[in-house]
C-alpha positions in Angstrom: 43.5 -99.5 -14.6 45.0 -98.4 -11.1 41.6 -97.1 -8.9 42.9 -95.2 -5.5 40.2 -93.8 -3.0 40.6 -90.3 -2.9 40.7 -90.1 1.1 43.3 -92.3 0.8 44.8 -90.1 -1.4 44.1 -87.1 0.7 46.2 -88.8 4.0 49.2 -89.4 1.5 49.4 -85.4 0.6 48.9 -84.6 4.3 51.6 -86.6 5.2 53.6 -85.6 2.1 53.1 -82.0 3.1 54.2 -82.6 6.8 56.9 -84.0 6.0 58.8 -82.0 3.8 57.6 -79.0 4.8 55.5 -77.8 1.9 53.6 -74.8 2.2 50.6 -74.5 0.3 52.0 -71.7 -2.0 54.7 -74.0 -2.7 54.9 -76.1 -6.2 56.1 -79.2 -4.5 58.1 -82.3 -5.7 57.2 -84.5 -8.3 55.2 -87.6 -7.2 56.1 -91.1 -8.1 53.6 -93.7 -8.9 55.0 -97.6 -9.5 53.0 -100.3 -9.7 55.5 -103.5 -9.5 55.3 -107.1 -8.0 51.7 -106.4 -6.8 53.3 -103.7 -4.9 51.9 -100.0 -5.1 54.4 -97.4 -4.8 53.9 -93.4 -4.2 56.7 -91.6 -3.4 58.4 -88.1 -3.4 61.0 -86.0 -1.5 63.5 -83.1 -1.1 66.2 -81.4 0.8 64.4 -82.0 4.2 63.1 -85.9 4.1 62.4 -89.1 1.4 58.6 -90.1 2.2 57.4 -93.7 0.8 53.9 -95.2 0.7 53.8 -98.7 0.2 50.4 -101.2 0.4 49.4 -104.2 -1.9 47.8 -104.0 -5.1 45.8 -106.3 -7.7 47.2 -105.3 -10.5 49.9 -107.6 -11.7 51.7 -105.4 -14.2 55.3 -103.1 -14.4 53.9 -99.3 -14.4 55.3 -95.9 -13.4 54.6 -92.8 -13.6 54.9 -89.4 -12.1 52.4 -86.0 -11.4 52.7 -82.8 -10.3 52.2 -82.1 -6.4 49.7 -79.9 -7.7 47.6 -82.5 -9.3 48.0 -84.4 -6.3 46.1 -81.3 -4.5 43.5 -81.0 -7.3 42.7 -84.1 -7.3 42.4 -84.9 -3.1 39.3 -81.8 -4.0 37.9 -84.5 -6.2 34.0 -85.2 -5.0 33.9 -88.7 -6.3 35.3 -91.7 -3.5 37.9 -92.7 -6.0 40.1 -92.1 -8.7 40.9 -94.1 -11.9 44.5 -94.0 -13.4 44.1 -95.5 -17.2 47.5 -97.1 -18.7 46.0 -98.6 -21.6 44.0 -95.4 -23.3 47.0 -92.9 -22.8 48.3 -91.4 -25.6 52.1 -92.0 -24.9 53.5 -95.0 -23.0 54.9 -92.4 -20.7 51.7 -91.1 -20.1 48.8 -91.6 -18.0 44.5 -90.4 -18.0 43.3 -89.6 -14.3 39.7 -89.6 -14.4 37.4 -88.0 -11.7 34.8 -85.7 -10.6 35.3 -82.0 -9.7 32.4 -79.9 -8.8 29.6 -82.2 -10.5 31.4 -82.5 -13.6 33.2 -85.7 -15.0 37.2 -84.6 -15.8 39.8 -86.6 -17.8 43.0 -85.4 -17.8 46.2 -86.7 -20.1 49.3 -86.6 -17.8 53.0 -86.9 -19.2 54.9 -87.9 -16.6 58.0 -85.7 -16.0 61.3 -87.2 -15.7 62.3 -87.2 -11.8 65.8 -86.3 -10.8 65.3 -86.4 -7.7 67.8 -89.1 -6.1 65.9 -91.5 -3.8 68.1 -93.2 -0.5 69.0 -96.3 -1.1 66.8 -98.8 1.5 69.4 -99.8 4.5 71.5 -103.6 4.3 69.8 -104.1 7.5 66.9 -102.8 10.2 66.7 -102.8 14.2 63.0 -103.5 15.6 62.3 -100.9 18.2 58.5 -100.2 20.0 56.2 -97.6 18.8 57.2 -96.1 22.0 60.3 -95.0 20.0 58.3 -92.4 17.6 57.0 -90.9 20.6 60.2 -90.3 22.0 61.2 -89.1 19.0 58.0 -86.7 18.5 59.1 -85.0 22.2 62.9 -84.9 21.5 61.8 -82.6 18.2 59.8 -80.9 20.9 62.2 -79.5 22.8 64.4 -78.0 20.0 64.8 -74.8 18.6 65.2 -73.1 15.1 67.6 -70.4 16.5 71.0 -72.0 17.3 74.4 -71.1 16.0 77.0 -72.5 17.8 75.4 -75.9 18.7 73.2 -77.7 16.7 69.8 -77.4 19.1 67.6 -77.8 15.8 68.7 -81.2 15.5 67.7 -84.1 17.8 70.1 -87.1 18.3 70.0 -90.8 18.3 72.8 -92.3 20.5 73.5 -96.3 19.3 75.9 -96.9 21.7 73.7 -96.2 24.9 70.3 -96.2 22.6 68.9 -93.1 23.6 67.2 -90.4 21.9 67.7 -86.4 22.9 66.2 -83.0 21.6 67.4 -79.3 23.6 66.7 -76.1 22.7 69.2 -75.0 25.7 66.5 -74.6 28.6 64.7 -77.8 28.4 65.9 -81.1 27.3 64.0 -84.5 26.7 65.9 -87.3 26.5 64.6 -91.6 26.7 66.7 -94.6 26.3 66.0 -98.4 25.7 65.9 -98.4 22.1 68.1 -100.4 19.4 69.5 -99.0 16.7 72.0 -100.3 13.9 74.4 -97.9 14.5 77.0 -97.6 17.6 77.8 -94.0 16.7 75.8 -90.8 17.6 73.5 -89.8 14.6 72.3 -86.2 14.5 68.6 -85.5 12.1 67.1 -82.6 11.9 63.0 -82.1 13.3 60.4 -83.1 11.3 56.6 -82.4 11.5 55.7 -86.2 10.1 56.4 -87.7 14.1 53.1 -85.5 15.0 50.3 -87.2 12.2 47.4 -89.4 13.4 48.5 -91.9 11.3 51.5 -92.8 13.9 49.9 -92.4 17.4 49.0 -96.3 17.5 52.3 -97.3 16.2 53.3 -100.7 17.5 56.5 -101.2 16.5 59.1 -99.0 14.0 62.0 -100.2 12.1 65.2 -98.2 12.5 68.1 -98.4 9.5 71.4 -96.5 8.2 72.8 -96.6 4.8 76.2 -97.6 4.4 77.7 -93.9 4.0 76.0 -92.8 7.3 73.8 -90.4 5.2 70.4 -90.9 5.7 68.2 -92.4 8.8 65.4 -94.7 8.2 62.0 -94.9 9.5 59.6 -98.0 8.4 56.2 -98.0 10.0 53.2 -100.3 9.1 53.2 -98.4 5.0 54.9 -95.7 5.2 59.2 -95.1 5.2 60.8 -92.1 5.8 64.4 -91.1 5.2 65.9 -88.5 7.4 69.3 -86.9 6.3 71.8 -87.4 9.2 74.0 -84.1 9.5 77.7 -85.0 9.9 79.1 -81.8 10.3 77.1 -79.8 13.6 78.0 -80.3 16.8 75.6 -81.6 19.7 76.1 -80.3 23.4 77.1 -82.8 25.9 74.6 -84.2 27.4 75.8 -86.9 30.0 77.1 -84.6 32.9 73.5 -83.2 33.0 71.3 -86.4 32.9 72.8 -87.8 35.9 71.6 -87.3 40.0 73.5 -84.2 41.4 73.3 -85.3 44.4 71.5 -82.6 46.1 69.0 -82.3 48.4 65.8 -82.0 46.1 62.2 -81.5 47.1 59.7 -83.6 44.8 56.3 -83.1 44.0 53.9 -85.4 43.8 51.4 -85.1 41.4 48.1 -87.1 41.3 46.0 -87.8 38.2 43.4 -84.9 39.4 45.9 -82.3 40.0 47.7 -83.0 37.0 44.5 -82.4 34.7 43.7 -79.3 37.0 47.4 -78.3 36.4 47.2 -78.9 32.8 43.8 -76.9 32.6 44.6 -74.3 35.3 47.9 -72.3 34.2 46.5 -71.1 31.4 44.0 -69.1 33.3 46.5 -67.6 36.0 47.8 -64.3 35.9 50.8 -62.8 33.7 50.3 -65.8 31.2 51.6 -63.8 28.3 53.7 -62.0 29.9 57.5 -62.5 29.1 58.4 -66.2 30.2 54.9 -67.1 31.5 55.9 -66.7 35.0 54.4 -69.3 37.8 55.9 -69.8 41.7 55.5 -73.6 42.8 55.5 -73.7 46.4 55.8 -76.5 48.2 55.7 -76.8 51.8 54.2 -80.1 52.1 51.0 -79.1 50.2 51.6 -77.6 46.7 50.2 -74.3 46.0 50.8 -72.7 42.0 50.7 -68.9 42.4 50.7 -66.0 40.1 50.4 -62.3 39.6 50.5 -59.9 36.7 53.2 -57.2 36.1 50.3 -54.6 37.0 48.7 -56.2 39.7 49.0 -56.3 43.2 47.2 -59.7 44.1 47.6 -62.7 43.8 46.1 -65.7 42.3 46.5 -69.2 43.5 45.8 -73.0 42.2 45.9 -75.3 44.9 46.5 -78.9 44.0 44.6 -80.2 47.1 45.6 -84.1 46.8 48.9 -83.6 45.9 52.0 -83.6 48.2 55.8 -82.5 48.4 58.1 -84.5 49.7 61.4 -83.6 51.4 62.7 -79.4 52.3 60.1 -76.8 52.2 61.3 -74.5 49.1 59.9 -73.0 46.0 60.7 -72.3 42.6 59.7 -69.6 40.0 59.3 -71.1 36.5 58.1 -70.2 32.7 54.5 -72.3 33.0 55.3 -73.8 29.2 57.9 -76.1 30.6 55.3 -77.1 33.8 52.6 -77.8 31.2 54.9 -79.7 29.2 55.8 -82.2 32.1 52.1 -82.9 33.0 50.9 -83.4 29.5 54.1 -86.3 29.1 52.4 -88.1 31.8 55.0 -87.5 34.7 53.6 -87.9 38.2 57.4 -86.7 40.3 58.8 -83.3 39.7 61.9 -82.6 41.7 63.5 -79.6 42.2 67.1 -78.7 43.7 67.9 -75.4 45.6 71.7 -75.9 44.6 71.2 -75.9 40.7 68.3 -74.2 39.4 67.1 -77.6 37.8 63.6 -79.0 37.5 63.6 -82.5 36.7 60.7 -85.3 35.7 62.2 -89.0 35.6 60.2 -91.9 34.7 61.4 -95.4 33.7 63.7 -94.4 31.4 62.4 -91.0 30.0 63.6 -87.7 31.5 62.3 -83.9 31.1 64.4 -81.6 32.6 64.2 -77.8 32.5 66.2 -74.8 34.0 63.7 -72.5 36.2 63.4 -68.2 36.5 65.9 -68.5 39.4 67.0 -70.3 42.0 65.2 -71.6 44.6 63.6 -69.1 47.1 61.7 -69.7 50.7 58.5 -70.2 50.9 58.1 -66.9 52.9 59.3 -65.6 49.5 57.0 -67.8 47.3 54.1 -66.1 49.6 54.6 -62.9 49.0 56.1 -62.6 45.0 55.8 -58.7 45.2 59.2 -58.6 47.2 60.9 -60.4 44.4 62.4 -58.5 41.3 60.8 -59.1 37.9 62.0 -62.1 35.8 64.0 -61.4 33.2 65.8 -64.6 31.4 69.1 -65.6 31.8 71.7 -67.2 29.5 74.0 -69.9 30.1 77.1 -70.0 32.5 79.9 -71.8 32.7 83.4 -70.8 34.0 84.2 -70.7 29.8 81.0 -68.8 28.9 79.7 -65.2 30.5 76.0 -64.1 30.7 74.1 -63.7 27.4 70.5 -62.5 26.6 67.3 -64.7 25.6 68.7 -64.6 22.2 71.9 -65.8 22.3 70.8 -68.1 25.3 69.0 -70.2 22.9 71.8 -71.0 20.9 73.8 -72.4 23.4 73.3 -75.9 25.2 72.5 -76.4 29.1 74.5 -76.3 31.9 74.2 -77.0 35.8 77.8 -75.5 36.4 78.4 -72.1 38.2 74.6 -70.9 38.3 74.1 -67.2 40.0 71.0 -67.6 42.2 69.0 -64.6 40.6 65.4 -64.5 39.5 66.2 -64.7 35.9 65.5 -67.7 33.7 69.0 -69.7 33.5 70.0 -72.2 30.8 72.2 -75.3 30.9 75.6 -75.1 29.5 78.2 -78.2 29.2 81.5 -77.2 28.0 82.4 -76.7 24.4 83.3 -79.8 22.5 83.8 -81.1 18.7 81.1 -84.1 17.3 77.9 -84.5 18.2 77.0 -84.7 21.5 79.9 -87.4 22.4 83.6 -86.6 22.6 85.7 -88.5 19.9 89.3 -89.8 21.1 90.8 -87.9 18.2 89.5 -84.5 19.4 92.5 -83.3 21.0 94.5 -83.9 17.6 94.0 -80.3 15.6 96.4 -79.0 14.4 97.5 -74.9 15.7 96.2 -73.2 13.2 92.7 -74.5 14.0 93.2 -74.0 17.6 93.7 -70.3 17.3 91.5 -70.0 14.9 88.9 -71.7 17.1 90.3 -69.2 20.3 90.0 -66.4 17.9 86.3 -67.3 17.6 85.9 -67.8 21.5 87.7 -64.4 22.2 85.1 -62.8 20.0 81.5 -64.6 21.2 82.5 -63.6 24.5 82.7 -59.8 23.7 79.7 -60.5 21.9 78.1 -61.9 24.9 79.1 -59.3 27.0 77.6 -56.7 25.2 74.6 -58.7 25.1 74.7 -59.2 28.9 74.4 -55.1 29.4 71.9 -54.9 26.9 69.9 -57.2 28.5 70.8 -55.3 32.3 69.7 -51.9 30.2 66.6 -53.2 29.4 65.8 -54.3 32.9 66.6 -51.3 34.5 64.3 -49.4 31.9 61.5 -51.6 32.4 62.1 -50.8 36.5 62.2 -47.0 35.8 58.4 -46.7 33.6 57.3 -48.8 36.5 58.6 -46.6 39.2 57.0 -43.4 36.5 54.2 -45.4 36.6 54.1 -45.3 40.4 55.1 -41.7 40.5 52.4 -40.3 38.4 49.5 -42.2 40.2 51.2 -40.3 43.7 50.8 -37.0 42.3 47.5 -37.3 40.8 46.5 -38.8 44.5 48.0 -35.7 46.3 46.1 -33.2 43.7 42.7 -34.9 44.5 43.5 -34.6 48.1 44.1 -31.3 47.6 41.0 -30.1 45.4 39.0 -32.2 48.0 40.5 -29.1 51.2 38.5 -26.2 50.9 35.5 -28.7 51.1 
């Protein structure tokens, strides 16, 4: 008889759930019980990860089994602290009886086990031993992707082998951290997955890394529990190298201490226009650092001074969504630099960097002082000397560049230029034959008409949103002037 507590249980189905992405309407997988070598195994998985738990049993007998995800629900409800699988009393040698106690009442159920066709990954010939550090990374590389992407793959993160590093973009922020080991010398591409965010993993101290032979699926072994990834082989990764490195350029860095940094994290919430489209926030920094704010509607506005914090090097300032300044100061970084030549914000750190692309290019501080002389921030797509102005929309779909950026207040993106593989050029890419080459200029030809109709859409929107404001304005005149005027004879 196999006795499992039932908040032990419970973890497993959270996790289960997490991982493969099973809502609770959902039916679920099958779950695998196997009791072998004084090994307990519960297992189950589907198109979007293979989830193993794994921890030491008594029992020294050959069992398996499987229930329904449902029952695995049903029976984490269970009031009693454990529950009792029964091999020897089951009718059928395929069969098991789960005993517990639901709502006062003892239950004893006869499960069959259904034959699982799932096919489980293979366990890889060989593992790397990486930090627990590595999950992290790997937690804010999903972080920064996005589920709208078309032409690049920015709902994947990727795991370098050659240089060991670890990236997620969703094409205005990128994440990226190296010093890891994996068994690979390729570049690996997996898609996000909510399992990098349980409890379970936050005091990891070390993760095994592994590949199986036909490059298909990614391991993950921590303290019980494995997780397979599939690798994608087919999407393609923006370039990331050209944007990692120092321009060059004359930045000004903020320096954040631990004080301002939890005021910061606790304080943009509360300024002005924080719902407003792109969270807008000016950061001004003329050797103290000053964020300011102001709604759409409103004509003052509201400060957070970060008293003990510094800038370092040119007066300037930089309008930015507040997300991506949130973001940085809840990763732990203390430097944020920011360069008048190319819209970019970066946040470096040992060997982790957090870059994002700000609401326009850098302004005065005379500017920064007064935002009401600036024109509303509307977001901007990427641009490259390839690829012309698109909307939010297509924006997000395309990766991030710090070529050719038009200093406007709009929120830019960062664009590298369009490549084959994922995320690193291969030496045969220059090999296609014609017909793929025109059908591939074919496509371009056709995205950028698309993009420039988006572009004036997106101007036509602007400009509309300019004219109710200047109605706006116009009607409060005139009902101004008539109170003036009923106010005469008196």
């Amino acid at each position: 008889m196999l006795f499992l507590p039932s908040n032990m249980l419970n973890r497993i189905r959270l996790l289960f759930t997490r991982g493969l992405g099973i809502r609770p309407r959902d039916t679920g997988p099958l779950v695998e019980f196997r009791v072998a070598n004084g090994l307990l195994t519960i297992r189950t998985g589907n198109d979007q990860a293979a989830m193993r738990f794994q921890t030491e049993t008594e029992l020294r007998i050959e069992k398996s089994f499987t229930i329904s995800f449902g029952l695995l629900r049903e029976l984490c409800k269970a009031s009693t602290k454990s529950i009792q699988f029964d091999f020897e009393r089951a009718s059928h040698i395929d069969a098991v009886e789960v005993r517990y106690q639901s709502a006062g009442e003892s239950v004893v159920q006869a499960v069959k086990s259904e034959l699982n066709d799932y096919q489980f990954p293979l366990p890889p010939p060989s593992w790397t031993g990486n930090p627990g550090e590595l999950l992290t990374a790997i937690q804010q590389a999903m972080a920064s992707t996005t589920k709208e992407s078309s032409r690049y793959a920015l709902e994947l993160i990727q795991l370098d082998g050659a240089s060991g590093r670890v990236t997620g973009t969703d094409g205005h922020q990128l994440f990226t951290q190296t010093g890891f080991d994996f068994p690979f010398n390729e570049a690996l591409l997996v898609r996000s997955n909510r399992f990098v965010d349980a409890k379970e993993f936050e005091s990891t101290q070390q993760v095994r890394v592994g590949v199986d032979d036909s490059r298909a699926w990614l391991s993950l072994q921590t303290g019980d529990w494995t997780v397979h990834l599939p690798v994608d082989p087919i999407s393609r990764f923006p370039k990331i190298e050209p944007l990692i490195q120092r321009t060059g350029h004359e930045c000004t860095t903020l320096i954040l201490t631990e004080e301002d940094s939890e005021r910061l994290r606790n304080g943009l919430g509360d300024l002005p226009a924080a719902k407003e489209a792109y969270s807008p926030v000016t950061v001004d920094m003329n050797g103290q650092v000053i964020i300011r704010a102001r709604g759409e509607d409103e004509q003052r506005v509201t400060e957070l001074r970060l008293g003990s914090s510094v800038s370092r090097g040119i007066a300037s300032c930089f309008e930015t969504n507040r997300k991506y300044l949130q973001r940085a100061s809840e990763m732990g970084f203390r430097e944020i630099e920011s360069s008048l030549q190319d819209s970019r914000v970066s946040c470096r750190d040992g060997n982790r960097l957090y870059l994002w692309m700000t609401l326009g290019a850098g302004a005065t501080s005379a500017n920064a002082s007064n935002p009401s002389n600036s024109a509303p921030a509307t977001e901007r797509s990427p641009i490259s000397p390839e690829i012309p102005e698109v909307s939010q929309t297509e924006a997000a779909t395309c990766p991030l560049s710090s070529n050719n950026l038009s200093p406007q207040p709009q929120e830019t993106s960062m664009t590298t230029s369009s490549h084959s593989g994922n995320g690193r050029v291969s030496s045969s890419a220059s090999e296609g034959n014609t017909s793929e080459q025109a059908q591939e200029n074919v496509i371009e030809q056709a995205e950028r008409v698309r993009d420039s109709l988006t572009v004036s859409l997106s101007d036509v929107r602007s400009l509309i949103s300019l004219l109710k404001k200047q109605k706006k304005q116009n009607r409060l005149v005139r009902s101004t002037l008539a109170s003036l005027r009923e106010l005469e004879p008196v």
